[in-house]
N, CA, C and O of each residue as an XYZ file, in Angstrom:
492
protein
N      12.074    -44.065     -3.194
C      10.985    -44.929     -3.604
C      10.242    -44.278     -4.763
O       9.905    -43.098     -4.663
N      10.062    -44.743     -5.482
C       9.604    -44.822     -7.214
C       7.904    -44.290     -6.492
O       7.676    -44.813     -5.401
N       6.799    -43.345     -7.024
C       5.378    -42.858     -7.122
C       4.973    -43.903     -7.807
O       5.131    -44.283     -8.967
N       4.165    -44.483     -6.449
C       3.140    -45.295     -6.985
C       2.366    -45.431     -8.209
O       1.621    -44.456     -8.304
N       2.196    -46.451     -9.448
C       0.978    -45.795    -10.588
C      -0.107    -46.690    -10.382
O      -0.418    -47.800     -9.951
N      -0.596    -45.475    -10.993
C      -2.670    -46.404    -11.141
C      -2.242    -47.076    -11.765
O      -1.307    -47.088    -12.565
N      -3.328    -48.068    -11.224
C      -3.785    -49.693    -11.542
C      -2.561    -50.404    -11.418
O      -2.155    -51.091    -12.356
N      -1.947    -50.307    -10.372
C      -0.756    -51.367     -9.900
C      -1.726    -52.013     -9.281
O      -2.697    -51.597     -8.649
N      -1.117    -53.760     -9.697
C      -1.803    -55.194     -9.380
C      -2.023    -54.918     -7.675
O      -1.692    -53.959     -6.978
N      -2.587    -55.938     -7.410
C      -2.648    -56.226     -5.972
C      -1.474    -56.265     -5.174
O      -1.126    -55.484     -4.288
N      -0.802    -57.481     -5.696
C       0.473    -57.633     -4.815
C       1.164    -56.064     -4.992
O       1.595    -55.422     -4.035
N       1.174    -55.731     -5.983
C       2.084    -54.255     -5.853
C       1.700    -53.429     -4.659
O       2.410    -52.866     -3.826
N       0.099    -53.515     -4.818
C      -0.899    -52.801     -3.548
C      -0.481    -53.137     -2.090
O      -0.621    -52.256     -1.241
N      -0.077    -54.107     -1.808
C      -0.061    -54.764     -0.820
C       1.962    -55.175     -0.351
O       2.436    -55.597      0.704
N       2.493    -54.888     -1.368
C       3.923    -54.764     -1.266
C       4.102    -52.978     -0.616
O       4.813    -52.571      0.302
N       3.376    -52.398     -1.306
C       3.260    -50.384     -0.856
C       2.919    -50.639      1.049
O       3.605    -50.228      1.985
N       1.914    -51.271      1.084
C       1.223    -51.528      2.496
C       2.158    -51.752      2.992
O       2.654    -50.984      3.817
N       2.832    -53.177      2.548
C       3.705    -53.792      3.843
C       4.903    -52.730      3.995
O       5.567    -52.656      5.029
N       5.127    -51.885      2.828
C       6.866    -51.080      3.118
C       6.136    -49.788      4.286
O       6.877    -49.002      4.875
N       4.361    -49.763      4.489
C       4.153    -48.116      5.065
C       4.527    -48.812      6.834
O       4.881    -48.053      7.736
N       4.401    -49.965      6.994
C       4.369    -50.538      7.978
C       5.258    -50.802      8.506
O       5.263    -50.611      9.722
N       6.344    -51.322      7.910
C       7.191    -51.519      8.315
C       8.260    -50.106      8.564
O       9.083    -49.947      9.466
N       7.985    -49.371      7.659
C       8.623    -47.844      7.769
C       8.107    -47.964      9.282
O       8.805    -48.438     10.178
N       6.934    -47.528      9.445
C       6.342    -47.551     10.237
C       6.566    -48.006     11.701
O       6.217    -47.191     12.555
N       7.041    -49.059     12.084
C       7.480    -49.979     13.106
C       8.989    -49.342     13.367
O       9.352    -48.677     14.337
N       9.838    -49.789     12.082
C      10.937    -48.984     12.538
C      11.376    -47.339     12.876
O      12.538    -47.012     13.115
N      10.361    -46.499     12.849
C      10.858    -45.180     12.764
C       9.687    -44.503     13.918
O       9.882    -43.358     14.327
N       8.455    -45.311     14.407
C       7.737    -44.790     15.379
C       7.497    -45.140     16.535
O       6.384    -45.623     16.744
N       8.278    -45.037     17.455
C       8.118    -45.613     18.764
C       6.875    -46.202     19.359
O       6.727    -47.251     19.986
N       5.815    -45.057     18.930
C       4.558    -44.968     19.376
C       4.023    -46.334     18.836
O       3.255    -46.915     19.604
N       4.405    -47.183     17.179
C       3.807    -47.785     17.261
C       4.483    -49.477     17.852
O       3.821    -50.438     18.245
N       5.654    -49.383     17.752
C       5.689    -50.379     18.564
C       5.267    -50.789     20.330
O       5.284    -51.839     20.971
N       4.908    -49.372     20.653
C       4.437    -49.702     22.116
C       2.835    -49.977     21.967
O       2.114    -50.561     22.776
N       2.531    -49.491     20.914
C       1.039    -50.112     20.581
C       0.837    -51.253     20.764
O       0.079    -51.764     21.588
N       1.724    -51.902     19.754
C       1.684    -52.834     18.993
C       2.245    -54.455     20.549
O       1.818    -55.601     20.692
N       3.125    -53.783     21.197
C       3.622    -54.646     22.385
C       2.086    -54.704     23.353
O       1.703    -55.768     23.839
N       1.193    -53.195     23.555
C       0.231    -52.872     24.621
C      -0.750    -53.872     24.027
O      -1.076    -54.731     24.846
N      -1.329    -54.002     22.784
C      -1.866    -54.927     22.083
C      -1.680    -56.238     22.531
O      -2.711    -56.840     22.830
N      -0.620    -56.825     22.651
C       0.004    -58.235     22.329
C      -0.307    -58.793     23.856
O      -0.579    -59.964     24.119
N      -0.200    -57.606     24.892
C      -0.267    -57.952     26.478
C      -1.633    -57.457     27.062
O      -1.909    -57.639     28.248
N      -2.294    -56.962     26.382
C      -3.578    -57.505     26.775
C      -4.504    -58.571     26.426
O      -5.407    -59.068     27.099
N      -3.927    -58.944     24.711
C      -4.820    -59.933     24.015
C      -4.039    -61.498     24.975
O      -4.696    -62.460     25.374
N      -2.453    -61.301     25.138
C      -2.293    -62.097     26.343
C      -3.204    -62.235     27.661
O      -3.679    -63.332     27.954
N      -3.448    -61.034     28.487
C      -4.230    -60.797     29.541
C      -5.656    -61.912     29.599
O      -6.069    -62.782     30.366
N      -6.184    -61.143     27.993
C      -7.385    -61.673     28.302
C      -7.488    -63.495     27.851
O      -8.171    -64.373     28.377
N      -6.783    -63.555     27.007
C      -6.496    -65.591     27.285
C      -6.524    -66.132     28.656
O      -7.364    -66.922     29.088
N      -5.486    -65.611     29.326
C      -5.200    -65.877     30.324
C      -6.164    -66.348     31.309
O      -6.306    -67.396     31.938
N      -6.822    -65.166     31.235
C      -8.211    -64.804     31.935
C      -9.324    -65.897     31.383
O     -10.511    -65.874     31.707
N      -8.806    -66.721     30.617
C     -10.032    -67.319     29.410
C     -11.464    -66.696     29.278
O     -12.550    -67.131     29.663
N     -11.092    -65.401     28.534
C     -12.406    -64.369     28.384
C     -13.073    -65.345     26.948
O     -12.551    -66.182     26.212
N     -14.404    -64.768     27.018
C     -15.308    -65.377     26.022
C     -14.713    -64.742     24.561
O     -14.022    -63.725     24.623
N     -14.925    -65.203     23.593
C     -14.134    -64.914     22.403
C     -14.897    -63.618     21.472
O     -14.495    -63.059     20.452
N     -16.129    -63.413     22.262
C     -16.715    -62.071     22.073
C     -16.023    -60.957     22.447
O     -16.188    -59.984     21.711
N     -15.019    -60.769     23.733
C     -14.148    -59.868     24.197
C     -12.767    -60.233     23.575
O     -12.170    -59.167     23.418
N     -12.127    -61.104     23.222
C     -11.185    -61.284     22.503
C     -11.287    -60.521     21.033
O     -10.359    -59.838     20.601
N     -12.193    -60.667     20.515
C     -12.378    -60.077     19.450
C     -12.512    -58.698     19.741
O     -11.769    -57.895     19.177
N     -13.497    -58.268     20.674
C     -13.227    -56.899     20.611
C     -12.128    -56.091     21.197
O     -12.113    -54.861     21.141
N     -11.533    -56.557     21.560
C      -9.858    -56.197     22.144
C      -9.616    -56.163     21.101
O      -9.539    -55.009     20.679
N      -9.419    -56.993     20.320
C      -8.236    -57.290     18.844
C      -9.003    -56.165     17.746
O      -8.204    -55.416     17.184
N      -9.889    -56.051     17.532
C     -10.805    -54.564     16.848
C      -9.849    -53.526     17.815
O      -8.640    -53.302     17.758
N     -10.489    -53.200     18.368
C      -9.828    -52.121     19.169
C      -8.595    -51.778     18.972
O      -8.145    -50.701     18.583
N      -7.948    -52.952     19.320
C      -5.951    -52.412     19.420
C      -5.439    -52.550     18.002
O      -4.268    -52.249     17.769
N      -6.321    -53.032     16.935
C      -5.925    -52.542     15.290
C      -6.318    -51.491     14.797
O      -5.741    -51.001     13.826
N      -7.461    -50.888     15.407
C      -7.959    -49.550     15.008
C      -6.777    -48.420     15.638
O      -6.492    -47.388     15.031
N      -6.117    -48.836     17.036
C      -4.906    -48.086     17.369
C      -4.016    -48.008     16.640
O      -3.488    -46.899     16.559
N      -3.351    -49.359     15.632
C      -2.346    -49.413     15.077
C      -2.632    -48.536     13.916
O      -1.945    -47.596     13.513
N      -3.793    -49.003     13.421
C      -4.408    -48.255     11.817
C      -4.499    -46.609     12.470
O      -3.888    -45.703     11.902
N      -4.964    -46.466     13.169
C      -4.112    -44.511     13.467
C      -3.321    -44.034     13.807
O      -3.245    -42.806     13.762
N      -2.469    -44.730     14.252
C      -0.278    -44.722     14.218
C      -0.300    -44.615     12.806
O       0.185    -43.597     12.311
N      -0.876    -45.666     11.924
C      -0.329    -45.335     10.641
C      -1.006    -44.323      9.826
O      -0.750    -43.972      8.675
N      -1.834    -43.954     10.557
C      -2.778    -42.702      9.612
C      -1.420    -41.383     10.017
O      -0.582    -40.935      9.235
N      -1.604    -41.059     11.382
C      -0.628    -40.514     12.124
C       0.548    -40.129     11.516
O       0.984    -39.021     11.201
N       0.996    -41.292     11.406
C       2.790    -41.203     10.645
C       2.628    -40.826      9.238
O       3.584    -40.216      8.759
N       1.524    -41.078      8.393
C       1.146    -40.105      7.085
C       0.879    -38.746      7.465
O       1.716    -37.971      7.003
N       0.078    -38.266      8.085
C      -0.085    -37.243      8.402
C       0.868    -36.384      8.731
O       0.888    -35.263      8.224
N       1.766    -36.779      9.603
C       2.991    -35.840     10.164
C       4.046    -35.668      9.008
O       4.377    -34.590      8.514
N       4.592    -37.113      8.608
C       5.128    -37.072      7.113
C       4.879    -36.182      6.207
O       5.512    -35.230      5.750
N       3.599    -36.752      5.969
C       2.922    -35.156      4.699
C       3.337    -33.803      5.364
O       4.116    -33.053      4.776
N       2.806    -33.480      6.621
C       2.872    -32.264      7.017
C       4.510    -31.805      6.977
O       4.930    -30.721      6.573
N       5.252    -32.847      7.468
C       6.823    -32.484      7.743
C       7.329    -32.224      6.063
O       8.261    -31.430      5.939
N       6.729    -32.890      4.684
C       7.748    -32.812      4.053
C       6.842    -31.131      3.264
O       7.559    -30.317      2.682
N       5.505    -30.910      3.371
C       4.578    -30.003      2.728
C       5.458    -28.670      3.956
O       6.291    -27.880      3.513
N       5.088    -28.687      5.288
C       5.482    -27.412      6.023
C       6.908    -27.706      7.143
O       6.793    -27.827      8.362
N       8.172    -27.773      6.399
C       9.672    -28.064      7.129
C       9.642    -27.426      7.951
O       9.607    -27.984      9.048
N       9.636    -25.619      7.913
C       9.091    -25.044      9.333
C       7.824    -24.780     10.126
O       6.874    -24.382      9.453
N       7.611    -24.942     11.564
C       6.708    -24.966     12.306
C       5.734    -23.775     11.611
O       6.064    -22.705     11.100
N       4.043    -24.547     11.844
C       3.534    -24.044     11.462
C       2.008    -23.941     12.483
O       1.851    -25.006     13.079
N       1.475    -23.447     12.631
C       0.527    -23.711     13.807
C      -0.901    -24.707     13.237
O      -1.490    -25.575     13.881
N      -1.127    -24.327     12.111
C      -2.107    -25.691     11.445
C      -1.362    -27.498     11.533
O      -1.791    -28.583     11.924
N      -0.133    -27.027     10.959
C       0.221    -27.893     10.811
C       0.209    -28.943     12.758
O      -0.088    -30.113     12.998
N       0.533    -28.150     13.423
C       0.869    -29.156     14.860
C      -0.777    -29.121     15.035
O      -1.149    -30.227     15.427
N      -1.501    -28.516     14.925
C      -2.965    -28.558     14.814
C      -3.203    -30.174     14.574
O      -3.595    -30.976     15.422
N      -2.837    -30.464     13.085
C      -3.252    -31.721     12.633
C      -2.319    -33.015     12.691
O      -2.447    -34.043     12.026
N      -1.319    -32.705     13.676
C      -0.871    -33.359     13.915
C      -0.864    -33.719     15.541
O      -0.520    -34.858     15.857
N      -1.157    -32.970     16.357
C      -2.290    -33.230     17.933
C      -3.809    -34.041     17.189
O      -4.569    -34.892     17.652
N      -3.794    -33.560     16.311
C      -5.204    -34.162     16.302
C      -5.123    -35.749     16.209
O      -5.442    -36.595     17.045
N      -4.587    -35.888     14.906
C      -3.737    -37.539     14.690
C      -3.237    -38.136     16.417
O      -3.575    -39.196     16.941
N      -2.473    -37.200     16.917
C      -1.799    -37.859     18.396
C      -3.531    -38.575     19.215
O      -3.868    -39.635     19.742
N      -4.003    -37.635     18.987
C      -5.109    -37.762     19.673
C      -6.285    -38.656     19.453
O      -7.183    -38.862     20.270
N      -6.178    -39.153     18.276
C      -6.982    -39.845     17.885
C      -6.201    -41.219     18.447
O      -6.842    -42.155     18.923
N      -4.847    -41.227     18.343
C      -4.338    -42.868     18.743
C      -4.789    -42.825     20.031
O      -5.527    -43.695     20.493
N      -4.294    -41.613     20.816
C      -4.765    -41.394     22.231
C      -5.942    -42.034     22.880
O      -5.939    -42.948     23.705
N      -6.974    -41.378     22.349
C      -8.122    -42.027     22.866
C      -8.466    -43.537     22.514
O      -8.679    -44.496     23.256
N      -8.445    -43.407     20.900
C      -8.481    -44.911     21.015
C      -7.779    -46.489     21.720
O      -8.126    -47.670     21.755
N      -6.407    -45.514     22.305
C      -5.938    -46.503     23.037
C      -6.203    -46.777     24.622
O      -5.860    -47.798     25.219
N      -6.849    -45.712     25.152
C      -7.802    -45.425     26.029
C      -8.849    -46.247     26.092
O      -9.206    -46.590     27.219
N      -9.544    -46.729     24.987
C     -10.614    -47.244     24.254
C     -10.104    -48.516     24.670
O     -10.121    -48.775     25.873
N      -9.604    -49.438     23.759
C      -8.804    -50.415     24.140
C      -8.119    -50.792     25.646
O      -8.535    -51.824     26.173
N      -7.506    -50.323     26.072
C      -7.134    -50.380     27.844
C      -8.428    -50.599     28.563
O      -8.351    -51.678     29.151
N      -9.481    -50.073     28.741
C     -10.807    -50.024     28.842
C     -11.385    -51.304     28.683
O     -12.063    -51.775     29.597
N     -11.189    -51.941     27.596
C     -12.420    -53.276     27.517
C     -11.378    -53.786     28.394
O     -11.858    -54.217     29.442
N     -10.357    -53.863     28.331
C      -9.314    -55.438     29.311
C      -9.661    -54.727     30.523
O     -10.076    -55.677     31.186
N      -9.789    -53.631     31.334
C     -10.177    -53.401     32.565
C     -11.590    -53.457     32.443
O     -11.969    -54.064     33.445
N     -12.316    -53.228     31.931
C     -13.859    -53.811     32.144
C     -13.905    -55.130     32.056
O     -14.634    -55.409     33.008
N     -13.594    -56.193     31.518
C     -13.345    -57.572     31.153
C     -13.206    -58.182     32.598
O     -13.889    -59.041     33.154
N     -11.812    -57.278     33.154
C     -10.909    -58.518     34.384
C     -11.925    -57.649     35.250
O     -12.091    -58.324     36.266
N     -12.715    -56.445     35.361
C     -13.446    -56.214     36.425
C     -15.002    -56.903     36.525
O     -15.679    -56.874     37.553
N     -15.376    -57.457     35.389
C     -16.472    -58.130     35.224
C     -16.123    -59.544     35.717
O     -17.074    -60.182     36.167
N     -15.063    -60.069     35.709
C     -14.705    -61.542     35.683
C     -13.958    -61.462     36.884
O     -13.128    -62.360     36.743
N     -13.777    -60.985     37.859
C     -13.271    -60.769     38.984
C     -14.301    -60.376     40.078
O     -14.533    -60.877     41.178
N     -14.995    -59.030     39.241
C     -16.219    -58.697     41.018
C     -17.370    -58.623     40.847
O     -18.122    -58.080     41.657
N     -17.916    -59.388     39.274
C     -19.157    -59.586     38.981
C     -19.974    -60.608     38.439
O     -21.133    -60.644     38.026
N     -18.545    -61.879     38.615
C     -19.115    -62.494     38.437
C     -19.921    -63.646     38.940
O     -20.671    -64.255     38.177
């Protein structure tokens, strides 16, 4: 793939996006189970016919997961092609990245169990 240049148009901008993503999908497990964990809770909570205040914040939530899979998969990338052999900074910042999807998907799992526990034993 050809280095991006300044001041490439939009669509160019947005052609770069769609190839980090799709790299992305195909080469990281992590994010297609996101991306499925996403799809079956924003299912869940329809289901549930939650108010569209919790729909929305589910759908915030489980894109902020996806958007740090893809921070993630830059990060490790950079690190894998900058340090080929193990390096102890390097898995440093790359636990950290793990960890950030981590929690935030924690984060996310969370509102759909607060949701079906509000709409089940409180309401």
């Amino acid at each position: 793939m050809k280095y991006k240049i300044p001041g490439a148009s939009p669509a160019k901008r947005a052609q770069y996006a769609f190839h980090g993503i799709k790299h992305t999908w195909k080469n990281e497990a992590g994010f297609r189970i996101h991306s499925s964990l996403g799809i079956l809770e924003l299912l869940i909570l329809l289901s549930m016919k939650a108010p569209l205040l919790w729909v929305l914040l589910l759908v915030v939530s489980a894109s902020v997961v996806l958007c740090f899979e893809l921070v993630n998969t830059a990060i490790e990338s950079s690190l894998d092609l900058l340090h080929p052999s193990q390096h102890e900074l390097a898995k440093v910042a790359k636990d950290c990245g793990a960890g950030a999807v981590f929690f935030m998907s924690l984060v996310s799992g969370a509102i759909v169990i607060a949701y079906m526990a509000q709409a089940l034993f409180w309401h």
